[in-house]
C-alpha positions as CSV (number, residue, x, y, z in Angstrom):
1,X,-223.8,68.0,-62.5
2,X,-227.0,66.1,-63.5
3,X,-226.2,63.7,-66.6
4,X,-227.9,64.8,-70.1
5,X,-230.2,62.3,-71.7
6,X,-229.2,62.0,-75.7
7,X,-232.6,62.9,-77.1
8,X,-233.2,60.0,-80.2
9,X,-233.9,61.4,-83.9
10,X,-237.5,59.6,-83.0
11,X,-238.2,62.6,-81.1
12,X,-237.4,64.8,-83.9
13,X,-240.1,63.2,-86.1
14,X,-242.9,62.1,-84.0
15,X,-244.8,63.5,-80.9
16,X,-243.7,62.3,-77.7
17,X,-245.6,59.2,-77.4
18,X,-245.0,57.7,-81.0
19,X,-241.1,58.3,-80.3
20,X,-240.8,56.9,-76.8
21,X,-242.6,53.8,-78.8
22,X,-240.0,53.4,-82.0
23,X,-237.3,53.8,-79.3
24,X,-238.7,51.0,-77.5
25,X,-239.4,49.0,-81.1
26,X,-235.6,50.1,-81.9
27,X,-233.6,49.0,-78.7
28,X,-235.6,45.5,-79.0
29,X,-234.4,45.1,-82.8
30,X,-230.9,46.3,-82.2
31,X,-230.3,43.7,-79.5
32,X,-232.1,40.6,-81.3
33,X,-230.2,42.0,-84.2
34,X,-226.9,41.6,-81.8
35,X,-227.7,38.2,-80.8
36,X,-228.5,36.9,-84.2
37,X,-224.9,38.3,-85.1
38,X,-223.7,36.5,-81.8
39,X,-225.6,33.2,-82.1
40,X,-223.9,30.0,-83.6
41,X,-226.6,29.2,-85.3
42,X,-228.5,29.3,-88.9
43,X,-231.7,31.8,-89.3
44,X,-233.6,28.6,-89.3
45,X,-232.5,27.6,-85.8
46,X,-233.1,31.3,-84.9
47,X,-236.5,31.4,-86.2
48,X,-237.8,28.3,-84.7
49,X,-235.9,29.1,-81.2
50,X,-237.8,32.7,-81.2
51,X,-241.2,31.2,-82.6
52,X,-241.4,33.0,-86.1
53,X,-240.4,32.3,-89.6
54,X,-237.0,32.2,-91.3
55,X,-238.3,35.5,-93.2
56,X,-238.7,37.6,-89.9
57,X,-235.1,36.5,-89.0
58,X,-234.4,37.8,-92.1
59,X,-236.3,41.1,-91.3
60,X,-234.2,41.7,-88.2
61,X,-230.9,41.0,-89.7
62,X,-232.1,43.4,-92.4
63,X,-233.0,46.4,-89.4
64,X,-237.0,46.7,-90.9
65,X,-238.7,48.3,-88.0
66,X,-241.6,48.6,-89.7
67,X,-242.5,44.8,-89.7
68,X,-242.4,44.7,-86.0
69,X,-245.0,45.9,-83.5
70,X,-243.5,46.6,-79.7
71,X,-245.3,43.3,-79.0
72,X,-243.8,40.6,-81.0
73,X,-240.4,42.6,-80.5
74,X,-240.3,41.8,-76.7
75,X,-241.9,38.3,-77.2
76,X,-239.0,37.2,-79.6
77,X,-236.3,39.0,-77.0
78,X,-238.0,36.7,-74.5
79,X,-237.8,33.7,-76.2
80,X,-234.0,34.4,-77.1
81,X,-233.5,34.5,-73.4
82,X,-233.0,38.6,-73.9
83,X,-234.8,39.2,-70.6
84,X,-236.0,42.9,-72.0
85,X,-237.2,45.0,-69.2
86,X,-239.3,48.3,-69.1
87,X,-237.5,51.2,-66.9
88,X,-239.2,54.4,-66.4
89,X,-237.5,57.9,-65.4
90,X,-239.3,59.3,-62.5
């Protein structure tokens, strides 16, 4: 039996293409959202480690997708050592 992909709500509010993108966006928040939680470290540290503001810390911590483009999401899961990947489903 072929395993069911669990459809997002994205898909439920945008057209293909814009919820493939906030799934990307949200996957990339969750997990630098995860290792701020797991980091011994202040948002300070954080910021500077990741190359933004202590603000934008503060926007991740706080889950505000909408202050994030794709770009800068995968840049900062870089920097954190995240090593985010791109998979697609052939």
């Amino acid at each position: 039996m072929a395993k069911k992909k669990v459809r997002s709500v994205f898909h439920d509010l945008y057209l293909a293409d814009r919820a493939a993108l906030m799934e990307m966006r949200s996957l990339l928040l969750v997990g630098l959202k995860q290792w701020l939680e797991q980091a011994d470290m202040t948002q300070a540290e954080a910021a500077k480690l990741i190359g933004v503001k202590q603000a934008r810390v503060s926007d991740i911590k706080h889950g505000k997708i909408s202050q994030f483009s794709l770009d800068l999401l995968v840049c900062m899961a870089a920097r954190a050592v995240l090593q985010p990947q791109l998979k697609l489903a052939v």
